[in-house]
N, C-alpha and C positions, 0 to 999 in steps of 0.2 A: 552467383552464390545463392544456396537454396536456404530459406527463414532457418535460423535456430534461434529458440526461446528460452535462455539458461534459467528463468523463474522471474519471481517477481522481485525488482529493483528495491522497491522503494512506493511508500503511500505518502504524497504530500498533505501536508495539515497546516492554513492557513491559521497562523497566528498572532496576536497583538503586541509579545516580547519574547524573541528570538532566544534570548538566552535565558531566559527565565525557564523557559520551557523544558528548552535544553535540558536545564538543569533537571529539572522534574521529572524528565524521563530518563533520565540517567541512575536519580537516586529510587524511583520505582519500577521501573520496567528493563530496568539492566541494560539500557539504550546508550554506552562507556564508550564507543571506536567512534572518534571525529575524522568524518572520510574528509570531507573540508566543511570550511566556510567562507560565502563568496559573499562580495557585495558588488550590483552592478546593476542595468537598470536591462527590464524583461522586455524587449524591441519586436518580438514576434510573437506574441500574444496576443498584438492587435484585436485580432476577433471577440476576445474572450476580458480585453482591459478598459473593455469605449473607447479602442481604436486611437487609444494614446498610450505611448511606452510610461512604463514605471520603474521607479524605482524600489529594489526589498534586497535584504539580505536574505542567504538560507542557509541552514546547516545540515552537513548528511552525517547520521547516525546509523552505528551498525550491532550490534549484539555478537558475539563469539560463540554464544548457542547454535547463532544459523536463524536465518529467516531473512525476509528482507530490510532495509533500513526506513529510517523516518527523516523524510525531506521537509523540516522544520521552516518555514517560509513567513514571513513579513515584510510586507509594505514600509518604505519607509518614505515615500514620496506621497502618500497618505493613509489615512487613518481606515483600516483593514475596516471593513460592514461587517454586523450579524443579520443574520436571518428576523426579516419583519414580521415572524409569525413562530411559535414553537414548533420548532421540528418534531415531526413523528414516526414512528417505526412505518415502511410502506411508501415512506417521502420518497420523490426521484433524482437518486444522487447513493453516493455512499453514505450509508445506516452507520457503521461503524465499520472499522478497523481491529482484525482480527491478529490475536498475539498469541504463539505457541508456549506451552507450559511442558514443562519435563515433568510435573506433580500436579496438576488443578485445583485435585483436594489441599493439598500444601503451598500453594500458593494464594487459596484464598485465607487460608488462616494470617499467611505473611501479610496480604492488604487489608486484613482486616485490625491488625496489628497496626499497621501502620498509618491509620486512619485514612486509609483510599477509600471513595467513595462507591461503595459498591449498591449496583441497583438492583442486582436480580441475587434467590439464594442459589447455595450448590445445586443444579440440577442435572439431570439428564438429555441430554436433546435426541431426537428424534430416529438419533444414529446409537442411543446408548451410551452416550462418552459425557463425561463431568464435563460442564461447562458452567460459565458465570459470566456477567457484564458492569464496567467499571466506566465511572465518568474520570477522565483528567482533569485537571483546576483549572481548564476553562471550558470543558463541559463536552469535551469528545467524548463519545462513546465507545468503549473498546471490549471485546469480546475474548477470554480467555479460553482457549481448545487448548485440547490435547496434544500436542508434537510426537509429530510421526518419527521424524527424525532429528539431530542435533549434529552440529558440526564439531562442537567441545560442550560436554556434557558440564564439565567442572568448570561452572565462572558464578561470578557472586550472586546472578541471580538465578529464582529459579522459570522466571522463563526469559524466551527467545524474542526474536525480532517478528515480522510480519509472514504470514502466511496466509492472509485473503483478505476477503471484505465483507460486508452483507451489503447489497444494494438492493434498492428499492425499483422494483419492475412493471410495467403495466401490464408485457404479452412478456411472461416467459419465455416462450418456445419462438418468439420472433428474436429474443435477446439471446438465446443460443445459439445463433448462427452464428456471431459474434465468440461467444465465450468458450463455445465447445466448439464450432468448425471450423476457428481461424486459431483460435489461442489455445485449444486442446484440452478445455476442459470436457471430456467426454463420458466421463464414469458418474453413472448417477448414483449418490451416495443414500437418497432418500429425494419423494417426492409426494409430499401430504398436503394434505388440506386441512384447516381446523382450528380450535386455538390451543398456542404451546402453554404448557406450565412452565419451559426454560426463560419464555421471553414476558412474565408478571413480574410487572417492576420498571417495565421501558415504557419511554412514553409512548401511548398508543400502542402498548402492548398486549393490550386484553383483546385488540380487535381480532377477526378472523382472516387467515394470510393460508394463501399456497406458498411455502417454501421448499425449493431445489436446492440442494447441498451437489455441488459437482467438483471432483477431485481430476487430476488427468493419470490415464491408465498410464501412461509411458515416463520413464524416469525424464527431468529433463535434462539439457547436453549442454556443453562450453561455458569457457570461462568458470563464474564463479559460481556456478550450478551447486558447487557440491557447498556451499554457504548459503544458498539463496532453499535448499530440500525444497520438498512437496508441498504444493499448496493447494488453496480450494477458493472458491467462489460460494456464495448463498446468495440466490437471487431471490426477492419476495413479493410477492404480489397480495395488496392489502384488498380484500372483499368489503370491508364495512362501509370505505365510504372514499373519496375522492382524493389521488394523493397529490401534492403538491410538489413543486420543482425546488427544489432544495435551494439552489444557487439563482433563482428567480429576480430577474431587478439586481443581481449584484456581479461584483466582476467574480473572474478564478485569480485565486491569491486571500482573498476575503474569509474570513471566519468559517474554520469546518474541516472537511475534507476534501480535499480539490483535486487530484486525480487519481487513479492508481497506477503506476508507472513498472512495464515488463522490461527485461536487458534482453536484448535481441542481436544476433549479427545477420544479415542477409537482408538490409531495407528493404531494397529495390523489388524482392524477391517476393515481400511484407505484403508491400504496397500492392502491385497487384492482385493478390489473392485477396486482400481487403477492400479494393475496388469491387473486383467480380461478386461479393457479396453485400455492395450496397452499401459499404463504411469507407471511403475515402479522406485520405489527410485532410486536416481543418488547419492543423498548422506543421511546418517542413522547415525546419534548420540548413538543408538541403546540402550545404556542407559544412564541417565539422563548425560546432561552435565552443567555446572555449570557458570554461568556469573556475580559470585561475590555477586550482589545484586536478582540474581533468577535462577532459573534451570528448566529445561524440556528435554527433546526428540526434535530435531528437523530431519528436514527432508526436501527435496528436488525434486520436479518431471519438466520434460523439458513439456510444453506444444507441439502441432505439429511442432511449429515452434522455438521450443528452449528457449522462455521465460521461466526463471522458476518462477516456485510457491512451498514457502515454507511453510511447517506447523511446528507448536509448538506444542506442548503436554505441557502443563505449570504444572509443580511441585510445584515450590513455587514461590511465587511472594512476591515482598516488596507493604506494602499499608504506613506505615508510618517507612522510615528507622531511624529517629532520634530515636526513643523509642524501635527498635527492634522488629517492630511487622509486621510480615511476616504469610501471609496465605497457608495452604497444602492444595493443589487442589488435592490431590489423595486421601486424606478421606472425597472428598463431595461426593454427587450423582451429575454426570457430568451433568447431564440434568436439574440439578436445576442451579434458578441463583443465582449469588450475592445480600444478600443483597445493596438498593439504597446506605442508611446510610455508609455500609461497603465500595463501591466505591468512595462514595464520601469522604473518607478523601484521598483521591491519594489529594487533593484541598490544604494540608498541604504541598505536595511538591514543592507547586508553587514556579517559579523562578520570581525576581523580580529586577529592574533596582538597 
């Protein structure tokens, strides 16, 4: 079976109260579809836990806009670490996590209403599109773009789930081989050098960064593609001064952003062609592993600079857990999609005050 890449999954964000969070992003970010929540302890992390299993709960969230979801994760076998040093725009790791808006202009008026913390003003970025950056209440960083597309225009909020990241890069065009020749981000949306006026206001934002904006020319295909729309990557590369390893001295699971995770069907297929480029699995589920409410294959690669990216192979998934009706994604054709109708009852699991 040849790779398909239906988009991006899901951004994990290492947290200190699972459902607190939850909450938080539900009543700002319109983050309402409970895919599940598991509690179990993480056995093949090894590499990345000091090489002892853990224990955390996590919960997957979805948006009805379209985007990806947020894999809410805490330690419960111990107390999640911050960063021993302030993170800064250029760090290596994910910068922040990026959220699509059906209004930018009107959704910053909505957070700004609503006492969200917002760190940078309405600006332009380098592509001409309204943009702005918001802290959550334990200090993520999230970047508000423009939505290309929506899956249901009409839901309470007015943006969507995830559509990229900004990661912090040292060699760009070594980190592309990776983002654009294995994962297809191929379209260069912009490629500047200098300092932005969109990013005054972040820390370490006044420095001087090459930023790449890469979108992929081709729609993507299967499953829940037509939920997960178009997405983008911003790689950066900070000139002023020496960037630091984000996740340095601490495990993945720990305070932050801890991977950005694609739905894929076609591992094995994955896997090679991310070999022959010098990114091989770090960590391999190998067969299906099981998270209560769904199962797949997952998997793990370091980008150059040690960010990782995860992929799922999705087996089964819940669309409505009260009546037991759960989808087998290994007797579709992976390159077809979901039906609309069929994702749209994930709308059943909405959480509510």
């Amino acid at each position: 079976m040849e790779k398909v890449i239906a988009g991006i999954q899901q951004i994990g964000i290492g947290i200190p109260d699972v459902h607190k969070a939850t909450d938080w992003y539900r009543r700002h970010f319109g983050m309402d579809i409970k895919v599940f929540e598991d509690e179990a302890t993480a056995e093949l992390m090894l590499p990345y836990t000091g090489g002892k299993p853990h224990d955390r709960t996590a919960i997957l969230t979805l948006n009805m806009k379209g985007g990806g979801g947020f894999e809410i994760w805490q330690y419960t076998s111990r107390t999640p670490q911050p960063a021993d040093f302030d993170l800064m725009m250029g760090d290596l790791g994910i910068n922040c996590g990026k959220i699509k808006s059906i209004n930018v202009p009107g959704t910053y008026d909505e957070m700004e209403a609503a006492d969200v913390e917002i760190l940078t003003p309405l600006e332009k970025n380098p592509a001409g599109e309204y943009t702005f950056f918001v802290k959550d209440l334990y200090g993520n960083i999230w970047q508000v773009v423009k939505g290309r597309e929506f899956f249901r225009e009409k839901t309470p909020a007015s943006t969507g789930g995830v559509v990229g990241a900004v990661i912090g890069s040292t060699d760009i065009d070594e980190a592309r081989k990776l983002y654009s020749d294995v994962l297809g981000y191929d379209e260069v949306v912009y490629d500047e050098t200098g300092k932005f006026s969109d990013m005054k206001g972040l820390p370490g934002g006044e420095h001087t960064f090459r930023r790449v904006l890469l979108r992929h020319s081709k729609p993507r295909q299967g499953g829940f593609s037509p939920m997960f729309g178009p997405t983008e990557i911003e790689l950066i590369d900070v000139k002023a001064r020496t960037p630091r390893k984000i996740f340095k001295d601490r495990y993945w699971g720990d305070l932050g952003f801890i991977h950005l995770c694609f739905d894929v069907q076609g591992m094995d297929a994955l896997e090679k062609e991310l070999e022959a480029k010098g990114f091989p699995f770090t960590v391999d589920s190998a067969n299906s592993f099981d998270m209560g409410e769904a199962a797949g294959r997952f998997t793990y690669v370091e980008d150059p600079d040690g960010t990782l990216i995860e992929f799922v192979e999705t087996h089964k998934v819940p669309i409505i857990k009260k009546i037991g009706w759960y989808i087998d994604m290994t007797k579709r054709d992976p390159k077809k999609n979901l039906p609309n109708w069929m994702i749209g009852a994930l709308r059943f699991s909405r959480m509510k005050d």
